[in-house]
N, C-alpha and C positions, 0 to 999 in steps of 0.2 A: 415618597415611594408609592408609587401603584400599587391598585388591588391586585390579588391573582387568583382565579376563579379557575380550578380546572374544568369545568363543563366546558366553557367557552371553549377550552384548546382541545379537548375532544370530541365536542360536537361542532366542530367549526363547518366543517360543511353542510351539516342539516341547518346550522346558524345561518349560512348563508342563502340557502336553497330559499328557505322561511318568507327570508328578508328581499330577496330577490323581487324586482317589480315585475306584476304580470304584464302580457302583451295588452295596447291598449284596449281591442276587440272582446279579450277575455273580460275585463274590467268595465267596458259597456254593458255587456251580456249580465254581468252578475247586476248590476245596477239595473239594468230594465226588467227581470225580473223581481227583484226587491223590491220594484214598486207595484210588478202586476201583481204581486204575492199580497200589498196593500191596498188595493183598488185602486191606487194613486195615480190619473192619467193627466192630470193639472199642471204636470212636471219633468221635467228631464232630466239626469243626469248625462253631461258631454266633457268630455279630454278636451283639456287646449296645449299647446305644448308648451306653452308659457306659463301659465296657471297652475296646471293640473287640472283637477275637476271642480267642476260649476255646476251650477243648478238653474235651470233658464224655465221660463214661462210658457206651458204649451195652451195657454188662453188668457186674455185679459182679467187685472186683477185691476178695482177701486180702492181708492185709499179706505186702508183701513178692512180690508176684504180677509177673510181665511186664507191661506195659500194651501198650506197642509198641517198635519201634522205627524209629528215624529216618534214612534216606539223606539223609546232607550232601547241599546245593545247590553250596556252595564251602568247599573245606578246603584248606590248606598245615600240610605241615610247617614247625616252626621251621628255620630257616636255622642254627644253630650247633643242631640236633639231630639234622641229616643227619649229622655227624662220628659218632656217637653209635651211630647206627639207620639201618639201610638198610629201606627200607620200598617199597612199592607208592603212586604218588602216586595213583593215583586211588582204591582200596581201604583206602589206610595198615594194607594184612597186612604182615607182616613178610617178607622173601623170602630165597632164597639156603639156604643151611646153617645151621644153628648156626656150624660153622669156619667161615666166611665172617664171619658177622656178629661169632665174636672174632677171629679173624685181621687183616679190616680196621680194627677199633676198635684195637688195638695197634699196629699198622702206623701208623697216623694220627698216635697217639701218641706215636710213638718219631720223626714230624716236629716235634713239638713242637706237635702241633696237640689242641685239644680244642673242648667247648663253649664256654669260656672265649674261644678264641681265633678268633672268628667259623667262615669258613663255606668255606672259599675248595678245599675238600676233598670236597668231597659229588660227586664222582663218581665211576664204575666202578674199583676196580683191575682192570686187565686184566693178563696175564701179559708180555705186555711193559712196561707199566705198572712191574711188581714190578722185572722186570730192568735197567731202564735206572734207575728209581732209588734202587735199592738196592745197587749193585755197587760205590760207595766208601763201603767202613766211617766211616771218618774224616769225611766233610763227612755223615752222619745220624748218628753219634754212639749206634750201636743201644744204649737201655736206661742210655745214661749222658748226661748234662749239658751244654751247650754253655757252661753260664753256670758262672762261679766259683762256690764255697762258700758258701754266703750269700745267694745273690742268687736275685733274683726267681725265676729258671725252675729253680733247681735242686731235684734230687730227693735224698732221703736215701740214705745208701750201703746200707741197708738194702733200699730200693725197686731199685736198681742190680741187686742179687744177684737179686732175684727176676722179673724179664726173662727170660722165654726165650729160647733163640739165634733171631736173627731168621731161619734159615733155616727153620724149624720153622712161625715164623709164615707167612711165604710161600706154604710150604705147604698150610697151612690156608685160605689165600684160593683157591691154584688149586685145593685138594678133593683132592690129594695125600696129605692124614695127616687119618685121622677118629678123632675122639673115640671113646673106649667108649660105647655108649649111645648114640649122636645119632642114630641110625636111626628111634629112638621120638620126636622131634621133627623129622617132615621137616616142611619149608617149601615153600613155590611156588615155583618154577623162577624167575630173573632175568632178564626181557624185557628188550629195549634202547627206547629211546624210537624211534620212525616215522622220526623227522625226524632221528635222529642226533644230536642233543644227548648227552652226559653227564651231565647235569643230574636227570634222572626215569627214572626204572626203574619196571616194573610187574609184575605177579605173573601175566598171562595177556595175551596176546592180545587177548582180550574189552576188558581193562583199558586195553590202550594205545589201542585204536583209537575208543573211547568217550571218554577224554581229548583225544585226537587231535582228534574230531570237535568237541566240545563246545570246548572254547579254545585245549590246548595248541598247534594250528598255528599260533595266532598269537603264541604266547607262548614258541615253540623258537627254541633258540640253535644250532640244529644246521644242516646243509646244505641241510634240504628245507621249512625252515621259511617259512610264509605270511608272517610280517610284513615292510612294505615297508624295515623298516632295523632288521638284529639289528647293528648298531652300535648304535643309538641304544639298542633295546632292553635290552643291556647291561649301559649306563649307568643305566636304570630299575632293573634287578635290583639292579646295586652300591647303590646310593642308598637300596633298601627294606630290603636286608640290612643297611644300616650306620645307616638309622633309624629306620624302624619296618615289620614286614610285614606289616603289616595293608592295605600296599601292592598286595602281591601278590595278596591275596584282591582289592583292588577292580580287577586289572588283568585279574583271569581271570573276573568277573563283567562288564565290559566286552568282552573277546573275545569273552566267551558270546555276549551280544547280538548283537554286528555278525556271528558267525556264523550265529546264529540269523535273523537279518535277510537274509541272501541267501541261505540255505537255503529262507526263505519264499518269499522273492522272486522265486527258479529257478522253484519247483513251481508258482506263481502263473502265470508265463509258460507254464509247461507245458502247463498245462490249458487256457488261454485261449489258447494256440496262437499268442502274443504274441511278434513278434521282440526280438531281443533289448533290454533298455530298460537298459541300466547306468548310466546317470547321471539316470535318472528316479525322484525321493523320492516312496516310498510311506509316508506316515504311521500308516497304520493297520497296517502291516506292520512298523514299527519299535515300536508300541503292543504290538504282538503278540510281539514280541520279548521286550521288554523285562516281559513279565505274571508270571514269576515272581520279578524281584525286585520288580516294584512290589506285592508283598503285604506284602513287611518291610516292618515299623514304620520310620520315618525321621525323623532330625534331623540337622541340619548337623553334622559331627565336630567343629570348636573350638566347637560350642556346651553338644557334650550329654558333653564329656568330661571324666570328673570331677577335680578339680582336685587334682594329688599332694601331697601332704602336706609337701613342702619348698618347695612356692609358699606363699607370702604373701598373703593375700586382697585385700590393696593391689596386689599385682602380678597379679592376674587377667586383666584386659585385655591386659594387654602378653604374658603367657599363650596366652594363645586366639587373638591375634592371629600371635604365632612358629607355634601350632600349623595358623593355616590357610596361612601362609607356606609351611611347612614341605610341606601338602598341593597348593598349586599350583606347587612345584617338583617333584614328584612328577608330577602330571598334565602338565606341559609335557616332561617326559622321557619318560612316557609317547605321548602326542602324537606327538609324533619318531616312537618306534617302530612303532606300529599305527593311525595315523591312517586315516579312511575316512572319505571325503567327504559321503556320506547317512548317517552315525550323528553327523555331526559334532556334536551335542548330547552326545552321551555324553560329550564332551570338554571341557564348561564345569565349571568352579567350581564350580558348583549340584550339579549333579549327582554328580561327584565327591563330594565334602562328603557328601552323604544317602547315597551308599552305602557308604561309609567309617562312618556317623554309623547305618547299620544293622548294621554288623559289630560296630561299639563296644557296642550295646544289647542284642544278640540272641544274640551269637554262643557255644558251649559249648567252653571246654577239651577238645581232643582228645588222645584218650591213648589207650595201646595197650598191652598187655604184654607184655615180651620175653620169648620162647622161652629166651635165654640163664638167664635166673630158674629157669626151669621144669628147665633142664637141671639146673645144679648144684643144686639141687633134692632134686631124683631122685638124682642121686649121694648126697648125703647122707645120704638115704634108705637106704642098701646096705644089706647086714647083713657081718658080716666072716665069711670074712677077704675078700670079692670087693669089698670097700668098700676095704681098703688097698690094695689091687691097682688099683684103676681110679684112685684118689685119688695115686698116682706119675704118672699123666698127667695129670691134671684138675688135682692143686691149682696145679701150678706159670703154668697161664691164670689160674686165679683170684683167685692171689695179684696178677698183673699185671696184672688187671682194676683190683684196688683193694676198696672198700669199697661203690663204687658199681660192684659187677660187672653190674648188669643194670638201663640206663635203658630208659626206656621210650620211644614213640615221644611222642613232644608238638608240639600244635600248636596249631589253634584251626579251627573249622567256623561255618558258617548251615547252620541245618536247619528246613525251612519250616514242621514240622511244629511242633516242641518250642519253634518262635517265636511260634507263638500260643499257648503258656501263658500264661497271669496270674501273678503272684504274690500269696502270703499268706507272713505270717511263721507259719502255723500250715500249713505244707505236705500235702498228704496222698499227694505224689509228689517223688521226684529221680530225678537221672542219676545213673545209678551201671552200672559195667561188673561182670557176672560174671565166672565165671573162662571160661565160654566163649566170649564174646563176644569175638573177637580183630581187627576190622577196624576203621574206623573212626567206624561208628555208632551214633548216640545209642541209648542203652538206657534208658530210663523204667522204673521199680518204681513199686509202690505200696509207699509206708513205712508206712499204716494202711488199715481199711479203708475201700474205696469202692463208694459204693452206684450201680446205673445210672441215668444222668441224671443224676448231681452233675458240678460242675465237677471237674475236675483241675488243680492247680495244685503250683506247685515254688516255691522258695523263690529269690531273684534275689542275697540278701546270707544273709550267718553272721545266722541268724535266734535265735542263742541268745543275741546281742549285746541288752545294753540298748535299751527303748525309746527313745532319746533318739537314740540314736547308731544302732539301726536307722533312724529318722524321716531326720538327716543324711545317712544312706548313698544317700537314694531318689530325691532329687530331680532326679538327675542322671538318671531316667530316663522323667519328666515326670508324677509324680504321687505322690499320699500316700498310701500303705498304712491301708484304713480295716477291716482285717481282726478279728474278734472278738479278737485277741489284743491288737492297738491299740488295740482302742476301751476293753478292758477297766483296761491298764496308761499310759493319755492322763491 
């Protein structure tokens, strides 16, 4: 049995209006200014009518050259990578200290908490924080085992010894004990979120108030936050962290809208000297909202999601079906939380579904590299004997770090730009991050050379895989790779 969603069937025509493709003129237009808005003149975005949009070279590029890069639209962190990595939500720079960023990762730790063990941790230690709980040795067990010999949570007596005394780590979080060396990796300073949530931290001012404005108000769990029920809201968060959060990105690309929409909609009155109209739907004004996502490519999420490889192809249907179940319990908890009566369309089914089913198709691994890396790094780097000297304080974090002393920040973005690539399995571009490149945006190379006026394209699958089994990879993104390297190995 079908879902049944009454938005859908009462907002069917702002559904459609929404969804509707613009003319391709308009669609140029908004695309050449998005890039003069970036300084970006290296680039073009052009319609084919075959394609759709592409990304072509408006100068030669050397192998291995910058082409551009990409400000995400919408990005999250992973929810069990906040344990991990404290980062800038709206930037994903990494913030704080080096000792902060290992003092809290150990601290987390020694609750028994990690990436493994969801998310329920990703906020501030504050110095009271520290003290109220950490003050009975015995119920946190610093550096030793809650669970028997044998069993699931236990650590080797080996890992036991090499625990620093947790007061040291403490330390480390209130900026009390600094590393040798960490001066040469300062970070941003730790913003608290507007709204008083725990939840996002940000690396300036700039950062927070530009989140702020653009969704997070509607999406704080904190004191000052817009949405009409951080109850409800909550339960939407718990829901996307324990099934999938790709949630999040569609609930912070719906805030955007409805804030986008009565930010129109004020300056409209403004100027037109208009009293006030709050419950009067301006259509062209929610069209106008809504114009940067409706440039992503879109297909409904249980249609265009590829089918994992421990489903059965007999059980496809019943598949697609959990997975749009799964998406309009999401949306109805969302709903709860951030409902607004003239976006009410943002809230059907439909809509949901395509912009979830644009993150699916579009969206780049965000990564980021940790400072922490870079430190012991450099320490190892020493020369002696200042190398065994600093390596009495340094090895014994790093030992308690583990093997994975230095994760990175991970998550996933839309970038409006690096969305209108095409793919070929003969790329003549990827994403790839340098070593300078420390925030969150897409970094394009060229991997051969590119001439101006060629298209630029990047590859969407492991393009070194078999013809057969690149061809099975593709279709899940509505079309056949007819690239010189297909046509040649078909």
């Amino acid at each position: 049995m079908d879902i049944y969603c009454p938005v859908d069937e009462r907002c069917s025509a702002v559904i459609s209006a929404l969804l509707e493709p613009l003319p391709p003129l308009k669609i140029q237009e908004y695309y050449e200014r998005l890039l003069a808005s970036r300084n970006c003149s290296t680039i073009q975005v052009k319609l084919d009518g075959e394609f759709g949009k592409g990304v072509y070279a408006q100068q030669d590029f050397a192998e291995g050259e910058l082409i551009f890069r990409d400000q995400m639209l919408f990005g999250c962190q992973h929810p069990s990578n906040k344990i991990e990595c404290m980062v800038c939500s709206s930037c994903f720079r990494f913030i704080g200290t080096v000792e902060q960023q290992i003092g809290r990762r150990l601290y987390l730790q020694s609750l028994g908490l990690s990436s493994s063990h969801g998310c329920d941790a990703d906020e501030k230690i504050t110095d009271a924080d520290v003290s109220s709980d950490t003050s009975d040795d015995e119920n946190i067990g610093w550096g030793e085992s809650n669970e028997e010999p044998g069993g699931s949570g236990s650590r080797t007596r080996e890992n036991k010894k090499l625990c620093p005394p947790k007061e040291m780590v403490e330390t480390l979080m209130r900026g009390e004990f600094l590393l040798p060396h960490s001066d040469k990796f300062l970070l941003p300073p730790i913003v608290p979120c507007p709204g008083g949530c725990k939840e996002v931290f940000y690396c300036s001012k700039l950062c927070a108030d530009a989140d702020w404005d653009s969704c997070h108000s509607l999406l704080c769990l904190g004191e000052k936050s817009k949405a009409p029920s951080r109850a409800a809201l909550d339960k939407f968060t718990q829901h996307a962290n324990e099934t999938n959060d790709i949630f999040l990105l569609a609930a912070k690309a719906i805030a955007y809208t409805i804030l986008r929409y009565r930010k129109l909609k004020t300056s409209c009155e403004r100027k037109r000297k208009l009293p006030d109209s709050s419950d009067c739907f301006d259509l062209s004004l929610l069209r106008e909202a809504w114009r940067p996502i409706s440039m992503g490519h879109k297909r409904r999420w249980w249609e265009c999601m590829a089918l994992p490889e421990d489903v059965d192809s007999s059980e496809e249907v019943t598949f697609r079906m959990q997975i749009k179940e799964l998406a309009f319990q999401s949306l109805q908890l969302l709903k709860d939380a951030i409902y607004d009566k003239e976006c009410e369309a943002l809230f059907s089914l439909e809509l949901y579904g395509q912009i979830i089913g644009m993150f699916e198709l579009n969206n780049l691994d965000l990564v980021v590299a940790s400072p922490v890396e870079d430190y012991f790094l450099y320490i190892d780097d020493l020369h002696s004997p200042e190398k065994e000297e600093v390596e009495k304080v340094s090895h014994q974090f790093l030992d308690a770090l583990g093997e994975e002393y230095a994760v990175s920040c991970e998550g996933t973005a839309f970038f409006p730009i690096q969305s209108c690539m095409n793919h070929s399995c003969q790329p003549n571009a990827r994403a790839f991050k340098r070593e300078e490149d420390r925030d969150g945006e897409a970094t394009i190379l060229a991997c051969k050379p590119i001439h101006k006026g060629e298209e630029i394209t990047i590859s969407y699958i492991d393009e070194s895989l078999p013809f057969e089994e690149r061809r099975a990879a593709l279709p899940d993104y509505g079309f056949t790779c007819r690239c010189s390297k297909c046509q040649e190995e078909s």
